[in-house]
N, CA, C and O atoms as a MOPAC input file, in Angstrom:
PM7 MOZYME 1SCF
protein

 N     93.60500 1   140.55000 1    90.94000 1
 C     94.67700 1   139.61500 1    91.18400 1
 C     95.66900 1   139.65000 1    90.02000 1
 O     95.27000 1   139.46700 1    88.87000 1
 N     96.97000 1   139.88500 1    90.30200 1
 C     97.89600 1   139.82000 1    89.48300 1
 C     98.40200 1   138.45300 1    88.78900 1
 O     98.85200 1   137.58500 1    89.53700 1
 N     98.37200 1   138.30600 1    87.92600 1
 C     98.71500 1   136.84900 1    87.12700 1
 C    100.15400 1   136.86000 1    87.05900 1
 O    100.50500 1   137.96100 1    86.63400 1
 N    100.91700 1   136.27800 1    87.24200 1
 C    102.56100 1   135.77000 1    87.39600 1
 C    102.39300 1   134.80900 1    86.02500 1
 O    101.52600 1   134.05100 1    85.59000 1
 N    103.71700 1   135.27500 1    85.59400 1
 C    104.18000 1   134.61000 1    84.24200 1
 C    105.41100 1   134.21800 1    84.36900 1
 O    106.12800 1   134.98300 1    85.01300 1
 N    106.09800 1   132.85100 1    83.77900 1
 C    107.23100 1   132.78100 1    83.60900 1
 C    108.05800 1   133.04800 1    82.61200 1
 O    107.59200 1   133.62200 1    81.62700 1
 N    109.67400 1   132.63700 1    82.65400 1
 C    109.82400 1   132.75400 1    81.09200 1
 C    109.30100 1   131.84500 1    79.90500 1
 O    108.94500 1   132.11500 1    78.75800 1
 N    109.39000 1   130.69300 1    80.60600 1
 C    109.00300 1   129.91000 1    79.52500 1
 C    107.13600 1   129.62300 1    79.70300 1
 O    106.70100 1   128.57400 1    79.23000 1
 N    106.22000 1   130.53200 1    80.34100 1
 C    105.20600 1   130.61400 1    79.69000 1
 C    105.22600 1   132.12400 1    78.90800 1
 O    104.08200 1   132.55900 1    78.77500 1
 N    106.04100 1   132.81200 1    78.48700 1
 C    106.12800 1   134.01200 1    78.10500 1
 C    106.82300 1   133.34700 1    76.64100 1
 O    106.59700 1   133.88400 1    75.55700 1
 N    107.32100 1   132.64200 1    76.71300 1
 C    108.18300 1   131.90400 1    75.52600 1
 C    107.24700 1   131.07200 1    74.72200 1
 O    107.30000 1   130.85700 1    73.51100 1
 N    106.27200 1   130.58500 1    75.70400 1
 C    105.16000 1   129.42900 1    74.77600 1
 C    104.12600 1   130.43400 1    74.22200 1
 O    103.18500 1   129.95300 1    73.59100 1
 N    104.18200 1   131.61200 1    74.36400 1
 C    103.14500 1   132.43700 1    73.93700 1
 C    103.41800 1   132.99200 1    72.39400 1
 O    102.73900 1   132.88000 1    71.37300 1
 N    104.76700 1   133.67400 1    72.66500 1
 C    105.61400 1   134.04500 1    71.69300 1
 C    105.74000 1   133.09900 1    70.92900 1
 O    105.30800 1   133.39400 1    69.81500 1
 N    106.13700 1   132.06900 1    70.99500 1
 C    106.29600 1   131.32600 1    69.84600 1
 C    105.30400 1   131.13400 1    69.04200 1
 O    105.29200 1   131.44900 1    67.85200 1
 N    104.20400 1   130.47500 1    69.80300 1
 C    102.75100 1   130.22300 1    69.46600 1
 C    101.93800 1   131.41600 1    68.75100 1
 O    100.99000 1   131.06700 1    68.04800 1
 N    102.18400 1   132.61700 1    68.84900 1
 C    101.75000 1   133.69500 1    67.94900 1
 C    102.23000 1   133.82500 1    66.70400 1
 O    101.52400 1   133.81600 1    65.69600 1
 N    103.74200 1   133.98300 1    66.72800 1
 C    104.65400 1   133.66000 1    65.61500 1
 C    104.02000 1   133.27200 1    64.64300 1
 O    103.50400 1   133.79800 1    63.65700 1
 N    104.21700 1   131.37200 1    65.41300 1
 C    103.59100 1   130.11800 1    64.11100 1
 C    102.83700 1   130.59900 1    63.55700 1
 O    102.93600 1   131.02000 1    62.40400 1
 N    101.30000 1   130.67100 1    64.72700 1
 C    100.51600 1   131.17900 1    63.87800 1
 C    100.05100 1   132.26200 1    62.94000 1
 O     99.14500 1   132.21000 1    62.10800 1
 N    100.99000 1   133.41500 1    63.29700 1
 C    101.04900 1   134.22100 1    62.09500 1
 C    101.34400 1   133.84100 1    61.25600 1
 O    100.43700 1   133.76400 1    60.42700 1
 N    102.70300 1   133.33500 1    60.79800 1
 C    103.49700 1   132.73600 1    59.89200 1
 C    102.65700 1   131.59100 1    58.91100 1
 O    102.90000 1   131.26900 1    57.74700 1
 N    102.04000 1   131.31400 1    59.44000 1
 C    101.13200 1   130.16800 1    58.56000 1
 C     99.97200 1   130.49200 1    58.41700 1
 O     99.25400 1   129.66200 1    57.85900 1
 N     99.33100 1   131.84900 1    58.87400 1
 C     98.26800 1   132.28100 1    58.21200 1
 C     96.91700 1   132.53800 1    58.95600 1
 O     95.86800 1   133.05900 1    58.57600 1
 N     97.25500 1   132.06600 1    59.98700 1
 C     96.11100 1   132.53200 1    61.39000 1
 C     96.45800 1   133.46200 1    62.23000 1
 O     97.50500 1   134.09000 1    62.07600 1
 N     95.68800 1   133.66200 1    63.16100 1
 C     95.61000 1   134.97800 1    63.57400 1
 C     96.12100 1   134.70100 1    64.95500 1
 O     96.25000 1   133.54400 1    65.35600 1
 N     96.53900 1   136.19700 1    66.00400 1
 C     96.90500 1   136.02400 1    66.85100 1
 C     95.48800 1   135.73700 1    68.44600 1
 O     95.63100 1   135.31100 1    69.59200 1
 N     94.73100 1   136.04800 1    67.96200 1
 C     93.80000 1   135.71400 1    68.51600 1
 C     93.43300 1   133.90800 1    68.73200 1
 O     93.02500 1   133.50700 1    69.82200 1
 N     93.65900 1   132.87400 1    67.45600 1
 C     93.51500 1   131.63200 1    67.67200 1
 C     94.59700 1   131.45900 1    68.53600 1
 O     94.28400 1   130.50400 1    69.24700 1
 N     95.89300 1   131.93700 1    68.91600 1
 C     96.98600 1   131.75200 1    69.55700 1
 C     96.61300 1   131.75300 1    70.56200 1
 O     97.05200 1   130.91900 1    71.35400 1
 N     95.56500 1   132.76500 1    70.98900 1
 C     95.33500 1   133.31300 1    72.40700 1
 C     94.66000 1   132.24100 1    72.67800 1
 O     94.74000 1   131.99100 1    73.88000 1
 N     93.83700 1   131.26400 1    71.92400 1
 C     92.97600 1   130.68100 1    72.69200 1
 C     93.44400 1   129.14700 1    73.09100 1
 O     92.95000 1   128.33500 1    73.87300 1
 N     95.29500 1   129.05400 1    71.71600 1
 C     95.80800 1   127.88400 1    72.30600 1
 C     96.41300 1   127.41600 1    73.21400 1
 O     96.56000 1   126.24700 1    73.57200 1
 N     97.02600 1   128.97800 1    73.86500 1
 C     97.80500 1   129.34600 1    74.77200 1
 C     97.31900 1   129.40400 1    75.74700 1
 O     97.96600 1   128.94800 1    76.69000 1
 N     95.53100 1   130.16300 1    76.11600 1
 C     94.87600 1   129.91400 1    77.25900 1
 C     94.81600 1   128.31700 1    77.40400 1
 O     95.20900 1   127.82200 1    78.46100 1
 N     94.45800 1   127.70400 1    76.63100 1
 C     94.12200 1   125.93300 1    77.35400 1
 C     95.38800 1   125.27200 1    77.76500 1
 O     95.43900 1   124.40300 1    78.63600 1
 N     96.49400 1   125.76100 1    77.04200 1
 C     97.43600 1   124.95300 1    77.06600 1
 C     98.23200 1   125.10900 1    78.57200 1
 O     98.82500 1   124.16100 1    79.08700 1
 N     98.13200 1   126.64700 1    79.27000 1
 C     98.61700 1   126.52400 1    80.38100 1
 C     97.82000 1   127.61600 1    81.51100 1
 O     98.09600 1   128.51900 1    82.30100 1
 N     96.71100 1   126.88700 1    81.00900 1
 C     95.20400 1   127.12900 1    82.22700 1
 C     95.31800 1   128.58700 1    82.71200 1
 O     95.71100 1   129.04000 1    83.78700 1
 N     94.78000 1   129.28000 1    81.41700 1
 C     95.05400 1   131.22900 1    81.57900 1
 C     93.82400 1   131.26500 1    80.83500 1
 O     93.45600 1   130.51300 1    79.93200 1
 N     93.11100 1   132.48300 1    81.47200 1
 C     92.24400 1   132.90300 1    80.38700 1
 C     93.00600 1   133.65200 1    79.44500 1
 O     94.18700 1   133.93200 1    79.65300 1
 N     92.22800 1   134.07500 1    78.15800 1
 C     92.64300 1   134.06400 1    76.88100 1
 C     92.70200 1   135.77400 1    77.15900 1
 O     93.79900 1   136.06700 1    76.68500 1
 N     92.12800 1   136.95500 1    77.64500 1
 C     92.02000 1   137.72800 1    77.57600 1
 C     93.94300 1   138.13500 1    78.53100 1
 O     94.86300 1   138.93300 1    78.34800 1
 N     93.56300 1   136.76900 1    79.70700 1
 C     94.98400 1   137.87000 1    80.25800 1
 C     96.19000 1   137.35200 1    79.28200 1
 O     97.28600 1   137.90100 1    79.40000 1
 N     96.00200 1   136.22300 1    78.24300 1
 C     97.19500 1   135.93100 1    77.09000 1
 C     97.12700 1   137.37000 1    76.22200 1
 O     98.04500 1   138.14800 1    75.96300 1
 N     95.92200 1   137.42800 1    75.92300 1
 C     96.36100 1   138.47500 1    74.96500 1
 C     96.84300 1   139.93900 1    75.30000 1
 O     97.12600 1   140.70500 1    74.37900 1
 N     96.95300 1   140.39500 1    76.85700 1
 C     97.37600 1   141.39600 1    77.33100 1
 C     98.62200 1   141.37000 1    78.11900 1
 O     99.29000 1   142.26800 1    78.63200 1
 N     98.77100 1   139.84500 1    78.06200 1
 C    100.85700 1   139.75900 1    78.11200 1
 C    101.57800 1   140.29600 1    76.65100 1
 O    102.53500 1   140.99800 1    76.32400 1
 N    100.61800 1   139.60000 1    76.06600 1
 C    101.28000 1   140.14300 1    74.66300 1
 C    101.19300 1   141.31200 1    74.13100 1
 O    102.17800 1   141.92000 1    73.71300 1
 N     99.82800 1   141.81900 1    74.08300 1
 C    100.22300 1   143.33400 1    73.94000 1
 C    100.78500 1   144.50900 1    74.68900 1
 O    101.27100 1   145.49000 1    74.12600 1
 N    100.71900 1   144.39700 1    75.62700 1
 C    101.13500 1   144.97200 1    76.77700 1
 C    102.79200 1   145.17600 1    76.82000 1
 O    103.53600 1   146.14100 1    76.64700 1
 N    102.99300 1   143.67200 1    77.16100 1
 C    104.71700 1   143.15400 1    77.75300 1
 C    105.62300 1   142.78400 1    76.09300 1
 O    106.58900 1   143.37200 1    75.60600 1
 N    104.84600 1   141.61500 1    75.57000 1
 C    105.62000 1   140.81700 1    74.68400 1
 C    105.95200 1   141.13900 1    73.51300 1
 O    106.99200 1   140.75100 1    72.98000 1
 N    104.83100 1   142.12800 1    72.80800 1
 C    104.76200 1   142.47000 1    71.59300 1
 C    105.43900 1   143.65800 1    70.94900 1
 O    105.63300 1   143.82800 1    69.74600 1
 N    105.78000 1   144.48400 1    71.99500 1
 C    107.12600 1   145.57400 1    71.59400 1
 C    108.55100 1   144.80700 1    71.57800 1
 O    109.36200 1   145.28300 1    70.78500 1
 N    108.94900 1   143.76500 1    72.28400 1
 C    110.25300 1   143.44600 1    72.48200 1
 C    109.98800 1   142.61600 1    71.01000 1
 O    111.07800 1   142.42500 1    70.47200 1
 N    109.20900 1   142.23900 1    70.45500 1
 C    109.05300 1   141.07400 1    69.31000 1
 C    108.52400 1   141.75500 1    68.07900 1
 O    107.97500 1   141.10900 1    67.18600 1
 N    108.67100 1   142.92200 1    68.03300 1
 C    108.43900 1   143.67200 1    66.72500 1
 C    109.04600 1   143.16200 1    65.37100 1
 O    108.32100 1   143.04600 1    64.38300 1
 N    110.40000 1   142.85600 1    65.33400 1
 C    110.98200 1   142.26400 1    64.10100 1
 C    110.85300 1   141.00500 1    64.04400 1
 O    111.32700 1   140.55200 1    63.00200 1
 N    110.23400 1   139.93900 1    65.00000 1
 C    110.03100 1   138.85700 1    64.78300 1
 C    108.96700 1   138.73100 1    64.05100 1
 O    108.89100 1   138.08000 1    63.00800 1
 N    107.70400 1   139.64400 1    64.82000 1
 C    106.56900 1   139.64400 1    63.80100 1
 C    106.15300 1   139.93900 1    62.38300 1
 O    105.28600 1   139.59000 1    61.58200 1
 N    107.11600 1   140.69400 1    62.45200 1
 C    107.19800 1   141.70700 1    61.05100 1
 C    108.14700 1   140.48300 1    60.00000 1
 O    108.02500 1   140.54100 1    58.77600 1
 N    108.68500 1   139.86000 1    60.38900 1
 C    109.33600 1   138.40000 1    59.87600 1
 C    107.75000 1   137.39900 1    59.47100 1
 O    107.24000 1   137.23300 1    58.36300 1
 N    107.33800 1   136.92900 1    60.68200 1
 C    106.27700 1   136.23100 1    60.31100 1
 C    105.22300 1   136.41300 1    59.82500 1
 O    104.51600 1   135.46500 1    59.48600 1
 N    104.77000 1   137.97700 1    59.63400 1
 C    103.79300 1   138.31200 1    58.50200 1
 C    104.19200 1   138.35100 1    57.19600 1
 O    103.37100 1   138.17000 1    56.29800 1
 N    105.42700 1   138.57900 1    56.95600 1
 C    106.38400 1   138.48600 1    56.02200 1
 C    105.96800 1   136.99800 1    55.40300 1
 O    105.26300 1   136.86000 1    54.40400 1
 N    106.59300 1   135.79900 1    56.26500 1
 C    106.44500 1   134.67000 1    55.98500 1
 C    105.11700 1   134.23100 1    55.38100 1
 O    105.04500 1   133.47600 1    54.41100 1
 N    103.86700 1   134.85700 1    56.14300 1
 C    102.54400 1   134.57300 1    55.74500 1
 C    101.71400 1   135.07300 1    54.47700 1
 O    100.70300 1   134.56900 1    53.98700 1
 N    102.57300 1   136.44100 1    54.00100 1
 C    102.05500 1   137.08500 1    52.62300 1
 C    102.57900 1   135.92500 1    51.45700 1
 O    101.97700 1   135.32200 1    50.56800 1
 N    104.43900 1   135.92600 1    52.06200 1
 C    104.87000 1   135.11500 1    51.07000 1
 C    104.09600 1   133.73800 1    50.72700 1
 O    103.79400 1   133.40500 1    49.58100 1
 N    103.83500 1   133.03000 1    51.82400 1
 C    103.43700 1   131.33500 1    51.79100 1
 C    101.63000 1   131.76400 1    51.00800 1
 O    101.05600 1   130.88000 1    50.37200 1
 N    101.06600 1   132.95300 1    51.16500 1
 C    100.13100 1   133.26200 1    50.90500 1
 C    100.08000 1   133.52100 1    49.11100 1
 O     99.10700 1   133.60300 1    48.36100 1
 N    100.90200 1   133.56600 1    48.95400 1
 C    101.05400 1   134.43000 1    47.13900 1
 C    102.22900 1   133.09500 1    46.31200 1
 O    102.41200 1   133.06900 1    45.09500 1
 N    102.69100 1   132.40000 1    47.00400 1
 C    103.12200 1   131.16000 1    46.63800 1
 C    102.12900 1   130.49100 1    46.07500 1
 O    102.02300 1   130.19800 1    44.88400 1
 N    101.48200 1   130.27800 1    46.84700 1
 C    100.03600 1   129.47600 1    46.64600 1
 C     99.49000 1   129.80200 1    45.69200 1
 O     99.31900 1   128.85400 1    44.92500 1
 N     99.00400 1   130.99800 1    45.24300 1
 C     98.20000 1   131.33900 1    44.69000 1
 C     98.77600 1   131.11700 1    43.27800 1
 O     98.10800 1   131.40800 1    42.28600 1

């Protein structure tokens, strides 16, 4: 069965990976906030994203790991 996505559950995903890169968790806890949050299993979240989401969002990510070394070595 094919799972249908919208934009704005394609948007709550993306974002939600982001954050959590950006602040230091992984994209996997994303997957599992994103499955509860709009009743998906976590496996088909994480294969919108790698699949569909995660080539069009290359410089975003590469921003928010960015963000996470920095906030990471701030700290320290």
């Amino acid at each position: 069965m094919k799972t249908v996505w919208t934009d704005e559950e394609d948007k709550i995903l993306v974002e939600t990976i982001l954050r959590n890169v950006s602040k230091g968790s992984t994209a996997q806890k994303a997957f599992e906030e994103v499955a509860a949050k709009l009743k998906k299993k976590k496996s088909i979240c994480s294969c919108r994203w790698y699949k569909f989401l995660k080539p069009k969002f290359l410089s975003e990510l590469h921003l928010a790991r960015k963000q996470r070394y920095e906030l990471k070595y701030k700290n320290s």
